[in-house]
C-alpha positions in Angstrom: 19.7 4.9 13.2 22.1 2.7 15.5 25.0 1.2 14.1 25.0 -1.6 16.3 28.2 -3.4 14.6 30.4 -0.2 14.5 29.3 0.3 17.9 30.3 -3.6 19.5 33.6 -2.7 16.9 34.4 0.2 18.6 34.3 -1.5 21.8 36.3 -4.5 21.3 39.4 -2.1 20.0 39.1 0.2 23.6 38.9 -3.6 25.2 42.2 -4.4 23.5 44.2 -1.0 24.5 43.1 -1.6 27.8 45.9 -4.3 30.0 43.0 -4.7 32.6 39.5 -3.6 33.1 36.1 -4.7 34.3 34.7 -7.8 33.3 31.8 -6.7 31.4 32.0 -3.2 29.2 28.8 -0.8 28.8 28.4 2.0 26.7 24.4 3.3 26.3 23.2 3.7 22.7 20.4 4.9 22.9 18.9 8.4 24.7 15.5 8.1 24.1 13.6 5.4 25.9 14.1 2.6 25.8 17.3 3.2 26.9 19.8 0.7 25.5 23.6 0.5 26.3 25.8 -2.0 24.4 27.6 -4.6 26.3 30.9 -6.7 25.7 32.0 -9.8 28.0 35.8 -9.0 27.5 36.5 -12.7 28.5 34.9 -13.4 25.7 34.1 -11.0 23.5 30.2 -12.2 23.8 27.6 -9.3 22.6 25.2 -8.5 25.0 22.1 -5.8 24.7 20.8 -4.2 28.0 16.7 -3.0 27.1 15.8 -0.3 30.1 12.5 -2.0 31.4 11.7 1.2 34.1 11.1 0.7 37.4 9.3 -2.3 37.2 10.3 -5.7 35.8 8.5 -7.8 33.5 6.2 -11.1 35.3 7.7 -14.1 35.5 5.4 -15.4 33.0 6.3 -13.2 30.3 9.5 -14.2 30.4 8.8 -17.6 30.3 6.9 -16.9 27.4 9.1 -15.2 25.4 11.3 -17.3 22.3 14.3 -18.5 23.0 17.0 -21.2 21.4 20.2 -22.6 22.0 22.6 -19.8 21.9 20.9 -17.0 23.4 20.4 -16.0 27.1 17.5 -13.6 28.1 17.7 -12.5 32.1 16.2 -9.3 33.9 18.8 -7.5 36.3 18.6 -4.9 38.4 20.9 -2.2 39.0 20.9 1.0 41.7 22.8 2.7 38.9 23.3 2.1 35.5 25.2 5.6 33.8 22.5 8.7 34.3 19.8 5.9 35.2 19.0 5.2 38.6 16.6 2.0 39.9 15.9 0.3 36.6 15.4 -2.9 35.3 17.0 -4.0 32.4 16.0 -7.1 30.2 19.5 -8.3 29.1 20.0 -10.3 26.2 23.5 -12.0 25.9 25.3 -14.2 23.3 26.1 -17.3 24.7 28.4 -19.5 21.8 31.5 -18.0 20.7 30.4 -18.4 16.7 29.1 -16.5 14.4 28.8 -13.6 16.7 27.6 -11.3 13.5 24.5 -13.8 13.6 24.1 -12.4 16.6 25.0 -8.8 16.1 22.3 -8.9 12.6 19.6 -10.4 15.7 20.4 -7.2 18.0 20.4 -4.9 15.2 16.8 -6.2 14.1 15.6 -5.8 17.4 16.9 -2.2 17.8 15.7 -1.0 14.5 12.1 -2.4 16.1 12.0 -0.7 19.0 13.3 2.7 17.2 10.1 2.1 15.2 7.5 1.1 17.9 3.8 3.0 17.4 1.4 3.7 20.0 -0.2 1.1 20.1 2.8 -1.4 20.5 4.5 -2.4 24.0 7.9 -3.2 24.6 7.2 -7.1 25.6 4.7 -7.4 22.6 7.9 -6.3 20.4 10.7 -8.1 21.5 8.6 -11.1 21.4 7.6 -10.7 17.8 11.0 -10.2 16.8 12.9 -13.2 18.8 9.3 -15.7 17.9 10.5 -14.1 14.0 13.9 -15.1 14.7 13.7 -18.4 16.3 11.9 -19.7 13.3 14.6 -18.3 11.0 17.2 -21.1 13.1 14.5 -23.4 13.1 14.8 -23.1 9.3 18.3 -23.3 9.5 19.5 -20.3 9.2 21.1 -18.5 6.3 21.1 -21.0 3.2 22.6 -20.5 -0.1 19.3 -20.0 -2.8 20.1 -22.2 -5.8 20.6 -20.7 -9.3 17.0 -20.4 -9.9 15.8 -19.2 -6.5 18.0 -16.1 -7.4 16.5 -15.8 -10.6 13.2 -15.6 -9.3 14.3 -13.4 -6.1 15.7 -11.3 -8.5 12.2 -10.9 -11.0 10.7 -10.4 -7.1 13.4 -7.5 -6.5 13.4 -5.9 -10.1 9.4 -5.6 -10.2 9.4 -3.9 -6.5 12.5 -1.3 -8.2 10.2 -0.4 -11.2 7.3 0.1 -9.4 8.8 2.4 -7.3 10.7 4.3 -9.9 7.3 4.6 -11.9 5.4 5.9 -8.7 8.2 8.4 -7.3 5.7 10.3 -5.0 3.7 7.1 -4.1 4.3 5.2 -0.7 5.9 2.2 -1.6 3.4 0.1 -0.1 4.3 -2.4 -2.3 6.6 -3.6 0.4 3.6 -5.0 2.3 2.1 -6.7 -0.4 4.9 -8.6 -1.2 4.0 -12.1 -0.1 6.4 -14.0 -1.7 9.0 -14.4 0.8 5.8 -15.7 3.3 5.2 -18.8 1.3 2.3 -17.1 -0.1 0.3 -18.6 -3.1 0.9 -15.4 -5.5 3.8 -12.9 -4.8 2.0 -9.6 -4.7 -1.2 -9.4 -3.8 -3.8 -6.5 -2.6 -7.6 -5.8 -2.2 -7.5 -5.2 -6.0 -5.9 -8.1 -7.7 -2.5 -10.4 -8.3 1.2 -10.5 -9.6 3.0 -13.5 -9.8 6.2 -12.9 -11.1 8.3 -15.0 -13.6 11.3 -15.3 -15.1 12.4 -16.9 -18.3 16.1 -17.3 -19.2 15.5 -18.8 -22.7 13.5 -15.8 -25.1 12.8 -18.6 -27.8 10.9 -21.1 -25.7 9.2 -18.4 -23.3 8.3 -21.3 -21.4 7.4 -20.4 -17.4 7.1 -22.7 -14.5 3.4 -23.1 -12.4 4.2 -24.1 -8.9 0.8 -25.7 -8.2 -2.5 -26.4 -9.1 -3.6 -23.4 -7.0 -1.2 -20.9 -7.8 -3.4 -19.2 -10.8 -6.8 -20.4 -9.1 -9.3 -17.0 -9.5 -11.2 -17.3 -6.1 -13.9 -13.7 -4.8 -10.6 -13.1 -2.8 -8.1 -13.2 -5.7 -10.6 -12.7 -8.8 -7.8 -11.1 -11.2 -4.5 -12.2 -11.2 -1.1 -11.0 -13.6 1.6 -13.0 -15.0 4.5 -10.5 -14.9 7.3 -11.9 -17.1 11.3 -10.9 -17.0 13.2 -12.6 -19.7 16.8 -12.6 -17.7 20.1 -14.1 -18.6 22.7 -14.5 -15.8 25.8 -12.8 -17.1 29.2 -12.0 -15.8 29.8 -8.1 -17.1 26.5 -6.6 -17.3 23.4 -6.0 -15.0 23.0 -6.0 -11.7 23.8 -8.9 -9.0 21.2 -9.6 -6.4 23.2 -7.2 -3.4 23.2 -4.6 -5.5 19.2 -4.2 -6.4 19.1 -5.1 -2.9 21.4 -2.0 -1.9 19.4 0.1 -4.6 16.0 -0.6 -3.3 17.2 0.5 0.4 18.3 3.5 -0.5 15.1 4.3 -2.5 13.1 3.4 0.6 15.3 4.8 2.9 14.0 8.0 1.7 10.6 7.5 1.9 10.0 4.9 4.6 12.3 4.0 7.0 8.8 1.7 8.2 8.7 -0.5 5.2 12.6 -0.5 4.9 12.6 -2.4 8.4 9.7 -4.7 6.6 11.5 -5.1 3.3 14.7 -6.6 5.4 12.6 -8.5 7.6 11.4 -10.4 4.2 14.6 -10.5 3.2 15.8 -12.3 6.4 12.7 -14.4 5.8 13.7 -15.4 2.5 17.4 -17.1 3.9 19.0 -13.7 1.9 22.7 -13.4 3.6 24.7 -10.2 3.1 27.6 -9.8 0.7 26.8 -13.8 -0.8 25.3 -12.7 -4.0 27.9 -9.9 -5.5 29.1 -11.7 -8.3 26.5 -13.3 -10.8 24.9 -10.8 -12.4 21.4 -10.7 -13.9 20.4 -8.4 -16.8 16.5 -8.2 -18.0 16.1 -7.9 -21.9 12.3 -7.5 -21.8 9.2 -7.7 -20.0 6.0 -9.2 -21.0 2.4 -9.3 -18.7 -0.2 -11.4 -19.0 -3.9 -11.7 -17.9 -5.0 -15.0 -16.2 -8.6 -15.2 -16.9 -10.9 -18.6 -16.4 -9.4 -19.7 -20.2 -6.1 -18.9 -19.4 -4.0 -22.5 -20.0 -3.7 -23.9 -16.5 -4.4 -26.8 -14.1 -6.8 -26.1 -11.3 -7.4 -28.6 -8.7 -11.2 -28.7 -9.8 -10.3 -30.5 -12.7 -7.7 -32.8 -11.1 -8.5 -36.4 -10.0 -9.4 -37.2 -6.5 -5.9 -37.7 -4.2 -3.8 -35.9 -7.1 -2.4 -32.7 -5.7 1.0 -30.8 -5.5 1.1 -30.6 -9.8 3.9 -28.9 -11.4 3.8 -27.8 -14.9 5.0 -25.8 -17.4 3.0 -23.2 -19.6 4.4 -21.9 -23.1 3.6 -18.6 -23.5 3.9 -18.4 -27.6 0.0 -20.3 -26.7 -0.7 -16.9 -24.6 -0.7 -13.9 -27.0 -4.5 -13.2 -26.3 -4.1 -13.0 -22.9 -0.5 -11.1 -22.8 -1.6 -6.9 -21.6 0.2 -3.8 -21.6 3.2 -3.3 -19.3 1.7 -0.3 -17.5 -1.9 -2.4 -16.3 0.2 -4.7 -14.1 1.8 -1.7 -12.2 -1.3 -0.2 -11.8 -1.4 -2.1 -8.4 
């Protein structure tokens, strides 16, 4: 796989033992189409990304269409010769503010690691504009964010469910990865054509209280007709268990060996999700126990049917020392 960082490093240090050179430095990354060569502005130090496009360029109206934002230039060039290639067009990405240029390196990487992974029946244009459209909403959401204390917790439940799983099901594609709709906004964080897992996380074992977003969140509809209260009862600790970047490291390495597919989905959730590199090393989170639970039509909760007209959005809190005759083996809820 490209190492697009090591790649722009090992440019910048030629740049700098060079006392004069061309304004703009190449070096081609990639063999197998698309070609793609690096770039450097050594004015500047900008990043750029050169996607080989063939022998014909893209319409005018695609690249109209395609996402773009403050910060980021996208132009098709065309060049006799570029290195071995000869007549080709070359869609050419290029950083255009002088900060936070590793934003900008984690954008091109993202893209790369897309079109390394293309299928049949994908295109080149229908790729780089998912990926751009994916990252124009990430700005639009204002980038990376610090989570709070208890949106770590509960990444953390999210990221320590997906880690058992896998370890219990070592020859099983971890298609988990794609049913993960947590990081989507989605109304319960796991979710196939079988049933639901919402995952939970209490810090305090004696109250075993758990907090209900919504009045919808445990609603059994014929799309979701069985849904799973997975529990982890965590306490945040500052010498034992794990800190968010490392499950996070632990999961990619567990998927790097058996889909590189769903890797590239998993960080594509992550990025989703507002998750920035190397922020979350130092809290750590260790899981005494896990508990499951069935939610079934007399489970204790609110549903919208039984809510006043105009009352919506309801937050609540449900005490599980209520929920011993719903609360189910361990091993039902991985069954998913």
């Amino acid at each position: 796989m490209i190492n697009l960082k090591h790649e722009f490093q090992q440019m910048i240090k030629e740049i700098e033992n060079q006392e004069s050179g061309d304004i703009y430095k190449l070096k081609l990354i990639s063999t197998t189409q698309p070609y793609l060569l690096a770039g450097i502005d050594t004015l500047n130090m900008n990043r750029q990304l050169y996607i080989d496009l063939g022998q014909a360029a893209w319409e005018d109206e695609q690249m109209k269409s395609l996402p773009r934002w403050r910060g980021l230039s996208l132009d098709i060039k065309f060049f006799e010769r570029m290195g071995p290639l000869k007549k080709r067009y070359f869609l050419v990405l290029k950083q255009e503010s002088e900060k936070s240029p590793e934003i900008f390196e984690d954008l091109l990487q993202n893209l790369i690691e897309h079109l390394e992974f293309m299928t049949e029946g994908d295109t080149l244009f229908s790729v780089v504009f998912s990926v751009l459209d994916r990252w124009r909403n990430f700005f639009s959401r204002g980038g990376y964010y610090l989570l709070t204390e208890e949106q770590q917790r509960g990444l953390f439940g999210e990221l320590y469910f997906i880690r058992e799983w896998m370890n219990k099901f070592p020859a099983h594609p971890p298609l988990l990865i794609e049913q993960w709709e947590g990081p989507m906004s989605g109304r319960i964080d796991f979710k196939n054509t079988k049933y639901a897992v919402e995952i939970k996380t209490c810090v305090e074992k004696l109250r075993k209280e758990i907090k209900i977003a919504n009045e919808k969140q445990l609603k059994l509809t014929e799309v979701v007709n069985k849904i799973y209260l997975y529990v982890c009862f965590i306490e945040p600790n500052q010498t034992h268990g794990q800190s968010l970047q490392e499950i996070v490291e632990e999961i990619r390495g567990i998927l790097s060996h058996r889909s590189e597919r769903l890797l590239l989905k998993f960080n594509d959730l992550l990025m989703e999700l507002g998750f920035k590199e190397d922020e979350y090393k130092d809290k750590l989170f260790f899981v005494h126990t896990e508990e499951a639970y069935e939610v079934t039509e007399d489970f204790p909760k609110i549903s919208d049917e039984i809510l006043p007209a105009g009352v919506s959005h309801v937050s609540y809190s449900i005490d599980l020392n209520h929920c011993k005759a719903f609360e189910r083996e361990i091993d039902e809820v991985f069954k998913m």
